[in-house]
C-alpha positions as CSV (number, residue, x, y, z in Angstrom):
1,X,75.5,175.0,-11.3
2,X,77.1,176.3,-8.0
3,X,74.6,177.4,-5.3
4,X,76.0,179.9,-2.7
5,X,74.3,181.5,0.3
6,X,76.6,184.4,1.9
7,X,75.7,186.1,5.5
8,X,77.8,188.5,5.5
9,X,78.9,191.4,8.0
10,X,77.4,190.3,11.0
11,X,78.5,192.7,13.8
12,X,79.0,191.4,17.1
13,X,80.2,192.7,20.2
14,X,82.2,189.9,22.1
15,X,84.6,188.9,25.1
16,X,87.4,187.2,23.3
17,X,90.8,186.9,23.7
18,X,94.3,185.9,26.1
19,X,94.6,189.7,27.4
20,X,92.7,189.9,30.8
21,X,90.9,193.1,29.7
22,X,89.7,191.9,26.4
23,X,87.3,189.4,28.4
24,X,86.0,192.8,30.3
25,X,85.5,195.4,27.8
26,X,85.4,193.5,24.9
27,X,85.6,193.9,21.4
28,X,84.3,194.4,18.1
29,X,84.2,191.1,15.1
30,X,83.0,190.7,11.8
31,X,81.5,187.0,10.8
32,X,81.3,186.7,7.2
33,X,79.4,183.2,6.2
34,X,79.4,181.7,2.9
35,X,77.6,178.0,2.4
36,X,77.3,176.2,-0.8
37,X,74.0,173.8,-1.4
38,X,71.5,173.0,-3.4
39,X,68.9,175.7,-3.3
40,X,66.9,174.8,-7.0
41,X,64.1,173.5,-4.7
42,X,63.2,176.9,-2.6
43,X,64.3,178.7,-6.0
44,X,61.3,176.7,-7.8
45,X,58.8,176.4,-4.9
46,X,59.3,179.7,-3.3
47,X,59.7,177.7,-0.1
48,X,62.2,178.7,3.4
49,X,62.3,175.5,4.0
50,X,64.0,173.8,0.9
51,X,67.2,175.9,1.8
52,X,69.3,177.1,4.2
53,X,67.5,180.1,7.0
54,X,70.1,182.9,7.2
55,X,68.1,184.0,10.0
56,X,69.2,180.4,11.8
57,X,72.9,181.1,10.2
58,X,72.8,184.9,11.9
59,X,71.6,183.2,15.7
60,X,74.0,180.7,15.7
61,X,76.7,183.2,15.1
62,X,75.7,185.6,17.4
63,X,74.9,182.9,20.3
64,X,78.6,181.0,19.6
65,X,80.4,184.7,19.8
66,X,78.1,185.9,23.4
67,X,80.4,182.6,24.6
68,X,83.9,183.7,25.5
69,X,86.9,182.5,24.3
70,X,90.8,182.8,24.3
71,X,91.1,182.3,20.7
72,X,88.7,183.3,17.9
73,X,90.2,180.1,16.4
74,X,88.1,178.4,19.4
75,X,84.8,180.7,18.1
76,X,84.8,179.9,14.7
77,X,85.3,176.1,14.8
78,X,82.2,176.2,17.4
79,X,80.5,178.2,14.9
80,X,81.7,176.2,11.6
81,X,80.7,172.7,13.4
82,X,77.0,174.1,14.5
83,X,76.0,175.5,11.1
84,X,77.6,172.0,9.7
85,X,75.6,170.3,12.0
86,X,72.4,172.2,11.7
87,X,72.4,172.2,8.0
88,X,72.9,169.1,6.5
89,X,72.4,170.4,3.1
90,X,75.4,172.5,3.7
91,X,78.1,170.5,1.6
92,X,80.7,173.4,2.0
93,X,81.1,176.2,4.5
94,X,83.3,179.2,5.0
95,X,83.4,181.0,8.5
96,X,85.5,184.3,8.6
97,X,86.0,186.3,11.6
98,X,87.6,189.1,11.8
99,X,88.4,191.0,15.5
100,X,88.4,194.8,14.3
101,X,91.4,197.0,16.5
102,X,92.9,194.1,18.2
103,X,95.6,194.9,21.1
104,X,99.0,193.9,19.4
105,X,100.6,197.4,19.8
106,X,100.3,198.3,17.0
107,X,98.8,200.4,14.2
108,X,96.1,197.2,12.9
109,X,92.6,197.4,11.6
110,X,92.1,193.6,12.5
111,X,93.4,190.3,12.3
112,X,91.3,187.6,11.0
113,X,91.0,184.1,11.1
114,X,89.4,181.5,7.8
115,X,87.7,178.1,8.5
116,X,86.7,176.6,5.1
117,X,86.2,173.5,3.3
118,X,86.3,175.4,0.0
119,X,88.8,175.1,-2.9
């Protein structure tokens, strides 16, 4: 059976990007998380601990996106490697960020980039 934990929507506020004034006034993004692991454990005991903390997942996004960056390319590879690293039950991970209204002239809701090591 497949196990998937999704943190989805998590609204930052950030300081990305290559245009001079994206790194002053910023931006709005959208992080969308989805891990797969084994989760029967916490499922049977009841117990945090026997899974993956999406209040853990929901810090480390927000600390990786109050870092600015050129690229949210940069952002979410920082983000995919910390949640791979602080959750070694994690055996696959999605990252998705999306920068809402980005400055391309242009008439765009966002762009978006995908990290993920799922099929």
């Amino acid at each position: 059976m497949k196990q998937l934990i999704f943190v989805s929507g998590i609204k930052v506020y950030a300081f990305h990007g290559c245009l001079p004034e994206e790194t002053k006034i910023g931006g709005h993004y959208r992080v969308d998380i989805k891990m797969e692991t084994d989760f029967t454990q916490a499922a049977l005991q009841d117990d945090l601990t026997q899974t993956i903390d999406y209040v853990v997942v929901n810090q480390i996004v927000e600390s990786e996106m109050a870092l600015p960056s050129k690229l949210i390319e940069h952002v979410g590879m920082r983000i995919y490697k910390n949640i791979k690293a602080t959750f070694e039950t994690c055996s696959k991970l999605e990252v998705l960020i999306n920068k809402i209204s980005p400055p391309i002239n242009g008439d765009v809701d966002s762009v978006a980039i995908s990290l993920s090591d799922f099929d």
